[in-house]
Backbone as numpy.savetxt, mean C-alpha at the origin, in Angstrom:
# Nx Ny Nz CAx CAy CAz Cx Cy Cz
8.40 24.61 13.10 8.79 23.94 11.87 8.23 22.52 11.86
7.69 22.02 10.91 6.86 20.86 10.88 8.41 19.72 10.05
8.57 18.54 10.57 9.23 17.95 9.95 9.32 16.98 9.28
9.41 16.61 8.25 9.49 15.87 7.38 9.07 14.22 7.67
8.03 13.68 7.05 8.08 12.28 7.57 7.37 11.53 6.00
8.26 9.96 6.49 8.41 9.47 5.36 6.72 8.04 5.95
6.19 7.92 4.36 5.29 6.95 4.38 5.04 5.77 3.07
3.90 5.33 3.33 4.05 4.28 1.66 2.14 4.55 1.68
2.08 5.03 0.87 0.48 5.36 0.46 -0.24 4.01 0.27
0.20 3.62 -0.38 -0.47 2.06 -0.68 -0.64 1.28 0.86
0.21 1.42 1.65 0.04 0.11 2.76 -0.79 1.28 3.81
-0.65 2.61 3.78 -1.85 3.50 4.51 -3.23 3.41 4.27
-3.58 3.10 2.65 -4.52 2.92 2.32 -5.68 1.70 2.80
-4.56 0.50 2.73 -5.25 -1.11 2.90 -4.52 -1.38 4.24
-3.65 -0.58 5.14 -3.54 -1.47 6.43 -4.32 -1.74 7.35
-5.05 -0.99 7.02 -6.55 -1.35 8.28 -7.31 -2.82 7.70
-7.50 -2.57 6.28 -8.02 -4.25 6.00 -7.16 -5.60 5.82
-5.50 -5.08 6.46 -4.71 -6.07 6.22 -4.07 -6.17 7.40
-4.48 -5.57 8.59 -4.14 -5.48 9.78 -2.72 -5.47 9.81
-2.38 -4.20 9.26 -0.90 -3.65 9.17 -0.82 -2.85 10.20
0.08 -2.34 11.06 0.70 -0.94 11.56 2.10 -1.58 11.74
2.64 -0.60 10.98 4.09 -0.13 11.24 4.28 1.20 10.81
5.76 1.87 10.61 5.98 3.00 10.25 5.56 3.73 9.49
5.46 2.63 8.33 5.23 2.97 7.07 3.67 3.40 7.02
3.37 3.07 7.87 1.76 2.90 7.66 1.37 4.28 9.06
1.89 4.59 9.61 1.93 5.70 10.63 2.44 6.96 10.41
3.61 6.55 9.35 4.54 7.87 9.35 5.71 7.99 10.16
6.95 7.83 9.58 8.27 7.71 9.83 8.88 9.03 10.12
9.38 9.67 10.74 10.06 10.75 11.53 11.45 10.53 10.93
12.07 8.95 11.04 13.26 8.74 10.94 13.18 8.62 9.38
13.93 9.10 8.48 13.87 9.06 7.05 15.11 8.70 6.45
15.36 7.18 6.37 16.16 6.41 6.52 16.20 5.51 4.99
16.55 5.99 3.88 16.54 5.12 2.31 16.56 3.81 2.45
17.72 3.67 3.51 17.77 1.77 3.29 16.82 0.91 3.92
15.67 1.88 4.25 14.77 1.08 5.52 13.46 1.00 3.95
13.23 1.63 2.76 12.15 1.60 1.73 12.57 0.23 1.04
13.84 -0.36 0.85 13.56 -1.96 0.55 13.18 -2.65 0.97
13.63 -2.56 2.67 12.70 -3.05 4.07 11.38 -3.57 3.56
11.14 -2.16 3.74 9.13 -2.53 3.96 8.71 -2.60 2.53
9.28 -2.52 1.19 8.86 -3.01 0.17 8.94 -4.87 0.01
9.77 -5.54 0.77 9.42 -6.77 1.17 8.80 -7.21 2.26
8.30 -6.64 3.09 7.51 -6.93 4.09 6.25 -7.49 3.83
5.56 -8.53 4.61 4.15 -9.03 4.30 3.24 -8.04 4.13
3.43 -6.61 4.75 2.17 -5.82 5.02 2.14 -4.85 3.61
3.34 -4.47 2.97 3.19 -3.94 1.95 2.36 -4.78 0.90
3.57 -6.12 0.46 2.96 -7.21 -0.21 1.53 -7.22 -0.21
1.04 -7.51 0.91 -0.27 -7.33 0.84 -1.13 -6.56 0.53
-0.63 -5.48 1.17 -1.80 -4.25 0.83 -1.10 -4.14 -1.02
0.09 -4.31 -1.61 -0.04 -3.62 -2.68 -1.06 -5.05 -3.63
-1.10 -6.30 -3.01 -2.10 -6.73 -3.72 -3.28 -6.40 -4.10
-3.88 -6.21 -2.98 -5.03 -5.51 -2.54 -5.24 -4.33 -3.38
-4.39 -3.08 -4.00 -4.46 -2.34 -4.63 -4.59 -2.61 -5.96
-4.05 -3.71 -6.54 -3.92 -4.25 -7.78 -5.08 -4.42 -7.91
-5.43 -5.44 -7.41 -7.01 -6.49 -7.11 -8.15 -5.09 -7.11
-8.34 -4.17 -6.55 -9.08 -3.19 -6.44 -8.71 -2.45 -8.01
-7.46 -2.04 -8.79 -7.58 -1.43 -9.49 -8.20 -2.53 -11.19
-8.03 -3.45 -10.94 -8.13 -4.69 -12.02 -9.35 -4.90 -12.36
-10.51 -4.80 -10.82 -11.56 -4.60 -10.75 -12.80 -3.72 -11.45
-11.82 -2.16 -10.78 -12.54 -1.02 -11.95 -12.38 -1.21 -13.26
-10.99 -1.38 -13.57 -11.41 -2.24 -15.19 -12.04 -2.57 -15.86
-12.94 -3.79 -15.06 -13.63 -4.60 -15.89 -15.48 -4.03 -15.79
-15.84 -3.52 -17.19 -17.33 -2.99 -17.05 -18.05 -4.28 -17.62
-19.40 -4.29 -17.39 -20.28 -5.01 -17.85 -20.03 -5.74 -19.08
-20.01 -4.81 -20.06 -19.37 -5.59 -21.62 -18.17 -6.14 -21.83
-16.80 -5.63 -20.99 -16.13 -6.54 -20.91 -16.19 -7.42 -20.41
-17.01 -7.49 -19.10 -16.98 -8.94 -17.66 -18.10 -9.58 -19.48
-19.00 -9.58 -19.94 -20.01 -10.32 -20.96 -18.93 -10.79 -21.59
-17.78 -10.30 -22.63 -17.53 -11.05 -23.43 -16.46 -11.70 -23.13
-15.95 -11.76 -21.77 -15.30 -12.78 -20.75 -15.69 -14.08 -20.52
């Protein structure tokens, strides 16, 4: 039986360029609700979910919009 483990996609994605590891970023065994406010204030989320913003804000902007910017 394979068991259940809890993660945050966003800080898996950018913890390697934000020099994150923790649970969240490994995969949690222990699946614990009050521990997801935790690491939603943590520097490493914060960060990486910047990082996701900043990357998605990016694709956004094409040529003719970045021109009439």
């Amino acid at each position: 039986t394979e068991s259940a483990q809890m993660s945050c996609t966003i800080s898996r994605q950018h913890a390697q360029e934000k020099n994150c590891n923790n649970s969240f970023v490994t995969g949690n065994k222990t699946v614990k609700l009050e521990t997801i406010p935790e690491h939603e204030n943590s520097k490493c989320h914060i960060a990486c979910t910047s990082m996701s913003r900043a990357q998605s804000e990016s694709l956004l902007v094409t040529p003719t919009i970045s021109a009439l910017m």
